[in-house]
C-alpha positions as CSV (number, residue, x, y, z in Angstrom):
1,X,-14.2,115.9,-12.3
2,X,-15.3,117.4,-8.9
3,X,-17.0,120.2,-11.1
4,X,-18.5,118.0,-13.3
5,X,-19.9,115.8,-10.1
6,X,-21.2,118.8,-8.7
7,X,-23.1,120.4,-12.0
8,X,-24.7,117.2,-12.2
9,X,-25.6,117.1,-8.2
10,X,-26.9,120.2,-9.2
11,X,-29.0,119.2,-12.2
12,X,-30.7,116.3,-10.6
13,X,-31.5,118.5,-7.6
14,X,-33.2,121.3,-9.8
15,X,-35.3,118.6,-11.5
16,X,-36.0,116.9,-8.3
17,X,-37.6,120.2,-7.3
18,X,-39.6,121.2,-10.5
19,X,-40.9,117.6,-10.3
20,X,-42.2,118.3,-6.9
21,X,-43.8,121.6,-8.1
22,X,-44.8,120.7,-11.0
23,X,-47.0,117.3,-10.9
24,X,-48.8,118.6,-8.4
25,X,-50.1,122.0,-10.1
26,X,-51.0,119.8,-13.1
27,X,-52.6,117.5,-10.9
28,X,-54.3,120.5,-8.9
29,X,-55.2,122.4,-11.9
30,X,-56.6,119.0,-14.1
31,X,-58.9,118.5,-10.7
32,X,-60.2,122.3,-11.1
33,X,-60.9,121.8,-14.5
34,X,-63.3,118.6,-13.3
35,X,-64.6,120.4,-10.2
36,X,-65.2,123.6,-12.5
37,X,-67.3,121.4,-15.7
38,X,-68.8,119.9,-12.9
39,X,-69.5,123.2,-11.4
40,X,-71.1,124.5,-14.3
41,X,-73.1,121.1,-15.3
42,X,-73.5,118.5,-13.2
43,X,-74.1,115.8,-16.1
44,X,-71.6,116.9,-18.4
45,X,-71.0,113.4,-18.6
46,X,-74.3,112.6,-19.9
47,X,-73.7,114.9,-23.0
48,X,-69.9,114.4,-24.1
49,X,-69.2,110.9,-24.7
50,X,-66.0,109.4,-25.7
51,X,-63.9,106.3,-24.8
52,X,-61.4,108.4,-22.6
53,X,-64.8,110.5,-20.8
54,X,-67.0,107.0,-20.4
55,X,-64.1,105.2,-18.4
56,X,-63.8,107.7,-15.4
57,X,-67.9,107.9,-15.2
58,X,-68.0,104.5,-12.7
59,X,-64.7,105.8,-10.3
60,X,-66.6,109.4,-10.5
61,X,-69.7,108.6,-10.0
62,X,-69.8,105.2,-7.4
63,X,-71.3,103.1,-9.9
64,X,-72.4,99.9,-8.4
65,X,-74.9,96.4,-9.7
66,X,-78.1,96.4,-7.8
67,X,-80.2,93.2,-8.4
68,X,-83.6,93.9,-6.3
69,X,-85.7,91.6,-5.4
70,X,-89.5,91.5,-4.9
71,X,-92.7,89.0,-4.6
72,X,-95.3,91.7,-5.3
73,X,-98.6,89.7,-7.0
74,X,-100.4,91.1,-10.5
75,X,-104.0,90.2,-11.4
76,X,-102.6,88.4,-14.5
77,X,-99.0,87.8,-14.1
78,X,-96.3,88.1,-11.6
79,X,-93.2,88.8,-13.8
80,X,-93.4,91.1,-17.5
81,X,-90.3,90.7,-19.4
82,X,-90.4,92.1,-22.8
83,X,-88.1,91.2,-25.5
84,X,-87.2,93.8,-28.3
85,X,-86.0,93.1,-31.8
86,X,-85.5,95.4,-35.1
87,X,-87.0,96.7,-38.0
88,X,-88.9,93.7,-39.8
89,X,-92.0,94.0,-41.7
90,X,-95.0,92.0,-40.5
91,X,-94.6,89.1,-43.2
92,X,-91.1,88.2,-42.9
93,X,-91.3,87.8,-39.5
94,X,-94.3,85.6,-39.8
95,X,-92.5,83.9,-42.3
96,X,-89.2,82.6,-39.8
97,X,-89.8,79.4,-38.4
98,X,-88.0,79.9,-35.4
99,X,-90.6,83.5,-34.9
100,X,-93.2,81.2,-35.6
101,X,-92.2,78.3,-32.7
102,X,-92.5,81.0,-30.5
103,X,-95.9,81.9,-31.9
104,X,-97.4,78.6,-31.4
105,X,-96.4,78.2,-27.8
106,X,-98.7,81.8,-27.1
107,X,-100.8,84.3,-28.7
108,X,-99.7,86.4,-31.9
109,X,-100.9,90.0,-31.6
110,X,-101.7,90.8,-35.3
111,X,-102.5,94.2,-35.0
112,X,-99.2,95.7,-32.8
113,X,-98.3,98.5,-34.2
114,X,-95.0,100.8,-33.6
115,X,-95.7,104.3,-33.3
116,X,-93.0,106.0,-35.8
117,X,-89.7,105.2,-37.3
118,X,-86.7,105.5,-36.5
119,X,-86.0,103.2,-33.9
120,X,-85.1,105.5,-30.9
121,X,-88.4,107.0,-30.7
122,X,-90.3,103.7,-30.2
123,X,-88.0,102.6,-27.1
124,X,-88.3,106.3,-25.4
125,X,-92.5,105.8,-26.0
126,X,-92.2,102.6,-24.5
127,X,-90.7,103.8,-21.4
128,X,-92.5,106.9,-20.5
129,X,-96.0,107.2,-22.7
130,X,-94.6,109.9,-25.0
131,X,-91.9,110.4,-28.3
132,X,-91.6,113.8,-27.8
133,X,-90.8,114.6,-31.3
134,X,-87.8,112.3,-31.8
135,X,-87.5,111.9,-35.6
136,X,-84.0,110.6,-35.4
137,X,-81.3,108.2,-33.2
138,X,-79.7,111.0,-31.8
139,X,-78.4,111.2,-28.1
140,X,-81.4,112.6,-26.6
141,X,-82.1,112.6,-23.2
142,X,-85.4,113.2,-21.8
143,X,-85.4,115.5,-18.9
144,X,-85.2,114.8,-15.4
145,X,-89.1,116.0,-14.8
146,X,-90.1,113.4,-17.1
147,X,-91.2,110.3,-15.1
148,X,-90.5,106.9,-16.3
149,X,-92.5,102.9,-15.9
150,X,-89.7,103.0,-13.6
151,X,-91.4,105.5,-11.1
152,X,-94.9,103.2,-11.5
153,X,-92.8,100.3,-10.8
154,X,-91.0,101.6,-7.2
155,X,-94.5,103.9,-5.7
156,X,-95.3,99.9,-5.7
157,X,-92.3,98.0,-4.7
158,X,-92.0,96.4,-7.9
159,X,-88.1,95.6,-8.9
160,X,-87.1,96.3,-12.3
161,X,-84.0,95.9,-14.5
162,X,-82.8,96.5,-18.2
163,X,-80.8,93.6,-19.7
164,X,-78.6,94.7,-22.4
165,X,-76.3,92.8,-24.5
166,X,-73.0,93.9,-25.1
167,X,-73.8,96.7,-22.7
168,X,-69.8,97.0,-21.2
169,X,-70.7,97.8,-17.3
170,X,-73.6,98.6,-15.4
171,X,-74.6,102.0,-15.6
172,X,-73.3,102.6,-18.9
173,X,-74.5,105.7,-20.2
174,X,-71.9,105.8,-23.5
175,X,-73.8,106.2,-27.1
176,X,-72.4,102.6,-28.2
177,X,-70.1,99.9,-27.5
178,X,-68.8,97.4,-30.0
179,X,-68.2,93.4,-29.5
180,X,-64.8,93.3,-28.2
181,X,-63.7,89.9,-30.1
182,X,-65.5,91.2,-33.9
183,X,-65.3,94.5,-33.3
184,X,-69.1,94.3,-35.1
185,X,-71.7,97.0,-33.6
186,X,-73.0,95.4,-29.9
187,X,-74.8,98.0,-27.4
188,X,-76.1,100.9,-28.9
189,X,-77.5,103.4,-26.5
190,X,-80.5,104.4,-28.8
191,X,-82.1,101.2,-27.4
192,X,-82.2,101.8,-24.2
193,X,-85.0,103.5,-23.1
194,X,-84.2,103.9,-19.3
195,X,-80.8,105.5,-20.0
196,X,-82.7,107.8,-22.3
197,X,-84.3,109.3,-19.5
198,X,-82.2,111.5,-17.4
199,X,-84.7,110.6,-14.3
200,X,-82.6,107.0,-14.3
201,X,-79.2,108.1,-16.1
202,X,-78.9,110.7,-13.6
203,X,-79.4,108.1,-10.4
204,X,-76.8,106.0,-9.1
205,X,-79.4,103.8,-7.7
206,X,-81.0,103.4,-11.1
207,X,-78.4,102.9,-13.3
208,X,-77.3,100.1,-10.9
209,X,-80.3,98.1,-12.1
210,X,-79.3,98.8,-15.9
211,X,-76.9,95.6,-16.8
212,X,-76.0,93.3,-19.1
213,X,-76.4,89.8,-20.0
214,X,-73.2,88.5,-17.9
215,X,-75.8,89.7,-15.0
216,X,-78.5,88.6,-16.7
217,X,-77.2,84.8,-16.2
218,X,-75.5,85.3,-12.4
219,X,-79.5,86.8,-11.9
220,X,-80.7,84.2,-13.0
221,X,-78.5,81.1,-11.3
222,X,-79.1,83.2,-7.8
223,X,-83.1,83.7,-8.5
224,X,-82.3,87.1,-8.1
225,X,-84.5,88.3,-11.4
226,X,-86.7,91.0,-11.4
227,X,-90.7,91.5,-11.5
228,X,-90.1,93.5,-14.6
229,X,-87.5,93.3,-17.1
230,X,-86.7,95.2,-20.6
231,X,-84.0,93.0,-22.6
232,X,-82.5,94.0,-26.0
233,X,-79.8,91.9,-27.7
234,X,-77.0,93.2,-29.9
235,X,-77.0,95.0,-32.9
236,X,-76.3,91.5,-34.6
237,X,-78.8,89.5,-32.2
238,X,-81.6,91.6,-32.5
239,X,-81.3,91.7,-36.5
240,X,-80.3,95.5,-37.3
241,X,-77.2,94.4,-39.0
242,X,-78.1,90.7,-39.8
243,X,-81.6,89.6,-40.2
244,X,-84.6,88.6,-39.3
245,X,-83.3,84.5,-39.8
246,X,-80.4,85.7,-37.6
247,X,-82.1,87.5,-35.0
248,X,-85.3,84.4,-34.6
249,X,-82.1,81.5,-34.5
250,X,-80.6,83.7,-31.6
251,X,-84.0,84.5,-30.1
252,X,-85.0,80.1,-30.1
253,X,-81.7,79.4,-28.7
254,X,-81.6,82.3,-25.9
255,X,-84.9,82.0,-24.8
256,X,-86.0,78.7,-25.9
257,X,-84.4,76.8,-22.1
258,X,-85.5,79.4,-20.3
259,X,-89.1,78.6,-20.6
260,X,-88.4,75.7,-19.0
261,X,-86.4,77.3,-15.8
262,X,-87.7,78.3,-12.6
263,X,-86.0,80.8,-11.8
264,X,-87.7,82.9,-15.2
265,X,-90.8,81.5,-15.5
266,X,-92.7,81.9,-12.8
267,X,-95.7,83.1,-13.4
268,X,-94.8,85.3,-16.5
269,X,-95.5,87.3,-19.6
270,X,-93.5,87.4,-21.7
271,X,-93.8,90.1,-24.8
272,X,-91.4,89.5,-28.0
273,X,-91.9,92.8,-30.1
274,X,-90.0,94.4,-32.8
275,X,-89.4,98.7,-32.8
276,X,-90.4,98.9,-36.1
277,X,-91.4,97.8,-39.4
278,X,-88.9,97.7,-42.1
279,X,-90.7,99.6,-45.4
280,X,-91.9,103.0,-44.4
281,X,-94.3,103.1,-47.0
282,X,-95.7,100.5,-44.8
283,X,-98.4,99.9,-42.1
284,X,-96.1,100.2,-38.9
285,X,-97.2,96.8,-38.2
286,X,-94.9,94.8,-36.4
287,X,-95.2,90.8,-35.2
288,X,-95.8,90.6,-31.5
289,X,-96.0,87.6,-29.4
290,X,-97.5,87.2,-25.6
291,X,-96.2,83.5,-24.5
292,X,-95.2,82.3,-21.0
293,X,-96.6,80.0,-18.4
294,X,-99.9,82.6,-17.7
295,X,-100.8,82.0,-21.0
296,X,-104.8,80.2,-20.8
297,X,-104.0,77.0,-23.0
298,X,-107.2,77.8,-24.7
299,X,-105.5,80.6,-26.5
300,X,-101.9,78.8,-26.8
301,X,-101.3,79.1,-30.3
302,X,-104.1,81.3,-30.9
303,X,-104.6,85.2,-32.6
304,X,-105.4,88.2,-30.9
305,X,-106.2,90.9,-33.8
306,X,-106.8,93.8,-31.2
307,X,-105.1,97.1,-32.1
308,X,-101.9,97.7,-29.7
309,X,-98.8,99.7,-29.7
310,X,-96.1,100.0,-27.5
311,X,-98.3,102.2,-25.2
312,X,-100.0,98.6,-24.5
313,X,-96.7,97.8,-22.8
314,X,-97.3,100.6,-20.2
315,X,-100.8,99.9,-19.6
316,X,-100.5,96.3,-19.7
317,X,-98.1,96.8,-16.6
318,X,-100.0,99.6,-14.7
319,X,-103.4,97.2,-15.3
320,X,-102.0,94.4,-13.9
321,X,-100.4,95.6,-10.6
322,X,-102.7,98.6,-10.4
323,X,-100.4,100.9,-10.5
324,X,-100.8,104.5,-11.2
325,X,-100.4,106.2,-14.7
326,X,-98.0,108.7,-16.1
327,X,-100.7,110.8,-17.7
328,X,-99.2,110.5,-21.3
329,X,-100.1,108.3,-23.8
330,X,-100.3,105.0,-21.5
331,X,-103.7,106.1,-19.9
332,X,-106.1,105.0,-23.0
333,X,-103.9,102.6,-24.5
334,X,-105.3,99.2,-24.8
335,X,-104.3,96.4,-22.6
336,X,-103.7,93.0,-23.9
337,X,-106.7,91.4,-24.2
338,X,-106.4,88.0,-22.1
339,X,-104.7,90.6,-19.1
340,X,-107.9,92.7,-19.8
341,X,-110.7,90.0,-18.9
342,X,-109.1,89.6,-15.3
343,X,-108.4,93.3,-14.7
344,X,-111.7,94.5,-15.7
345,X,-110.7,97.0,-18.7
346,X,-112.8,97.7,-22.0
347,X,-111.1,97.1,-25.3
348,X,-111.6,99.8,-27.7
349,X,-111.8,99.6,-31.7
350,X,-110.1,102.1,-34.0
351,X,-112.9,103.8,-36.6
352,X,-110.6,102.2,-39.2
353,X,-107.3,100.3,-38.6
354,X,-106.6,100.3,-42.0
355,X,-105.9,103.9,-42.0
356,X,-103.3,103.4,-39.2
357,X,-99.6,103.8,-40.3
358,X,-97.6,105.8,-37.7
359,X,-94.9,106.1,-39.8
360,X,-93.4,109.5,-39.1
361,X,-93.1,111.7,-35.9
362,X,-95.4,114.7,-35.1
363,X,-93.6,118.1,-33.8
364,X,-92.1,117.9,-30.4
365,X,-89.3,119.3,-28.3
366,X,-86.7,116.9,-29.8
367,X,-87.6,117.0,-33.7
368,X,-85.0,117.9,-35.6
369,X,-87.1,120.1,-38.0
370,X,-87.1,123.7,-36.8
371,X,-90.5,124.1,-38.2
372,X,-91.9,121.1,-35.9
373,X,-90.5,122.2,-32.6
374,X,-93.0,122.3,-29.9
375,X,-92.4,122.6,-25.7
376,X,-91.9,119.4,-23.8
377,X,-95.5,118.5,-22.8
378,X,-97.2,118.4,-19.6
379,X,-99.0,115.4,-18.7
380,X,-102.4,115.4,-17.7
381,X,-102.6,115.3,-13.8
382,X,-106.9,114.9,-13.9
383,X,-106.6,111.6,-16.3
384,X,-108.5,108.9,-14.9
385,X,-109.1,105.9,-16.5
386,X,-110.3,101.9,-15.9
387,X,-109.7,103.8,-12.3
388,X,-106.0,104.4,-12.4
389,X,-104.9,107.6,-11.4
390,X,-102.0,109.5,-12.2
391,X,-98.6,109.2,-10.1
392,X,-99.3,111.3,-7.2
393,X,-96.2,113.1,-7.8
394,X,-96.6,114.0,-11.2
395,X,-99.8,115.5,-10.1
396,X,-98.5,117.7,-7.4
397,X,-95.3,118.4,-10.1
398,X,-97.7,119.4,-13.0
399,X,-101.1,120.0,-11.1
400,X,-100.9,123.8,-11.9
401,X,-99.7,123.4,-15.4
402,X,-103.2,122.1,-16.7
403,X,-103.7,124.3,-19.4
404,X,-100.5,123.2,-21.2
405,X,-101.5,119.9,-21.2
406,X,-102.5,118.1,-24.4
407,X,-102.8,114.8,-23.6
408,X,-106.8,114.8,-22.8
409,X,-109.9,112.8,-22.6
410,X,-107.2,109.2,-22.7
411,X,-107.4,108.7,-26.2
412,X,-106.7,105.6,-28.2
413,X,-106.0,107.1,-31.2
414,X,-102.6,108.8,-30.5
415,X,-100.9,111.8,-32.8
416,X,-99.2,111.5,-35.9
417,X,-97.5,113.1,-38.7
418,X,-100.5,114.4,-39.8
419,X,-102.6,114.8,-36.5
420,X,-100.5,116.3,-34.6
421,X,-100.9,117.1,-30.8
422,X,-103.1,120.5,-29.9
423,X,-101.2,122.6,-27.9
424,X,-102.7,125.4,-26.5
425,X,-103.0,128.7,-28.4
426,X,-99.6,131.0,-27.4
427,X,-97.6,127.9,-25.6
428,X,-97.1,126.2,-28.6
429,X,-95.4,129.7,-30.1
430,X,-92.9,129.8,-27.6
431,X,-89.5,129.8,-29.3
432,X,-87.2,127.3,-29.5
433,X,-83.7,127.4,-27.7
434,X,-80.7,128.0,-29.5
């Protein structure tokens, strides 16, 4: 018995002391592994997503909700909130009677265009005057050198903030996240556009002000909402995998009270857009609404055929608070007409809208055809138009890159499939990365 007793002392004291060896070496060596990735990329995280990865980014990383506040006044408005929804052709949308209760409280825009298809192209454009290339939903992320609205917004003071529904935590930089009751598709990272762009994913400050619509409402009791605001509803809200009837009853009975609070409309556009048509044969022409209390009655339930795209969005904004540019694509785009009588721009005519169709993406850095790769472009640092200047520090970034620049002479008329952008002679031959 005693010998028993004692090979079992024995036997508990041996484990006791691998135990203390061994949890922490595994614990040690798990930690170098982190500090080693980490080592070798700082945003691993932004580039290997899974449910496991996603869940340590917050206690990692510090992430935090930021809900900013500022009073800064626009020529036109003093709030831009713009409301995305997806892939509908002109017509049906026209056709929805909750769409159109929207349309006779402001001005339908009948010739807003998208600028290619798929969807995750339109979103990036929207938020930093370019595509790039994108020809796909993949998880691109546009580089950190690439500024965003988001760097227009701050050089003026201006708070910002992404609204996402179904978006799990602030911050979130995962490639999708399904409704937790339904299990249906929710948040889908392909449109986001800010979380696209490494210049906010990368930024703890940034992603702080990329939330979802739980914020959204405890923003909106504390009047705590921001001057500018992007808002995209669920895969099933925003009519990807319903329809456009499910996506307009949503839209009437989201937005519908808030017209009447306080605490959102206060001197505000608001812009109700869809990505993208539906047909690709198509006309990329999608139904656009302006509405909100800066709306002249006069033009309350009134049509606007100027031609627009999602560049509009950017220039609109820059117009308004005269802010600087990004040099892109945003420098000649028109702004919406009503905005442009008090800012003092000149709306341009296409030769021929007609021939517009923007319905597949010219050669870039992120096109998936190795035939139609092309460097990240520079912007141009000497554009200069309606008297907006480029972002001072995009100038100084870029200023001695000039000759690599194809964005020139702010153009309305912006590439295509079959126009594509000029590069310059020997930089557009470099080869691409493997």
């Amino acid at each position: 018995m005693d010998k028993e007793a004692g090979g079992r002392r024995w036997t508990m004291k041996t484990l006791t002391i691998i135990l203390y060896v061994a949890v922490p070496s595994v614990t040690y060596a798990c930690l170098g592994l982190v500090l080693w990735a980490y080592y070798k990329n700082p945003n691993w995280w932004l580039y290997n997503y899974n449910s496991e990865t996603t869940l340590l980014v917050p206690l990692a990383l510090g992430d935090y909700t930021a809900s900013p506040v500022s009073h800064v006044k626009g020529k036109a408005f003093n709030r831009f909130v713009t409301i995305w929804l997806e892939n509908t052709d002109f017509k049906k949308a026209e056709r929805d009677p909750n769409i159109d209760f929207f349309a006779q409280k402001g001005i339908t825009l009948t010739s807003y265009f998208g600028l290619t298809h798929p969807s995750e192209p339109n979103y990036v454009a929207a938020a930093s005057g370019d595509y790039y290339g994108i020809n796909n939903d993949d998880d691109n992320i546009i580089p950190a050198n690439v500024s965003t609205v988001v760097d227009l917004l701050e050089d003026k003071g201006i708070s910002w903030g992404e609204y996402m529904e179904f978006l799990p935590r602030t911050g979130f930089t995962g490639m999708e996240f399904k409704e937790p009751k339904s299990h249906k598709n929710g948040y889908v990272k392909k449109h986001n556009p800010l979380i696209m762009h490494a210049s906010v994913a990368t930024n703890p400050d940034r992603r702080a002000c990329v939330k979802n619509f739980t914020m959204f409402d405890e923003d909106l009791e504390n009047n705590t909402l921001p001057q500018w605001m992007f808002i995209a509803p669920d895969q099933q809200n925003n009519g990807h995998d319903t329809s456009i009837t499910h996506a307009a009853k949503w839209l009437r009975e989201w937005l519908e009270p808030l017209l009447d609070n306080p605490h959102f409309i206060n001197n505000t556009l608001i812009l109700i857009t869809f990505d993208e048509n539906e047909t690709y044969a198509k006309q990329n022409r999608v139904f656009s609404i302006l509405l909100g209390d800066v709306i002249p009655k006069d033009l309350i339930g009134t049509e606007d055929d100027v031609y627009y795209n999602h560049y509009s969005e950017l220039s609109t904004v820059e117009a308004n608070w005269q802010l600087s540019t990004l040099g892109r694509y945003d420098v000649g785009a028109n702004v919406f007409s009503f905005v442009a009588e008090k800012t003092g721009d000149k709306i341009r005519d296409p030769e021929n809208i007609d021939d517009i169709y923007n319905n597949h993406s010219y050669g870039g850095i992120f096109n998936s055809h190795h035939s139609r790769w092309a460097p990240q472009p520079v912007p141009d640092t000497e554009a200069n138009y309606a008297g907006r200047r480029v972002l001072e520090k995009i100038r100084r970034q870029y200023r001695n890159q000039q000759s690599n620049s194809p964005y020139k002479g702010a153009p309305l008329m912006v590439p295509t499939y079959d126009d594509p952008p000029v590069y310059p002679e020997g930089w557009r031959r470099q080869r691409r990365r493997n």
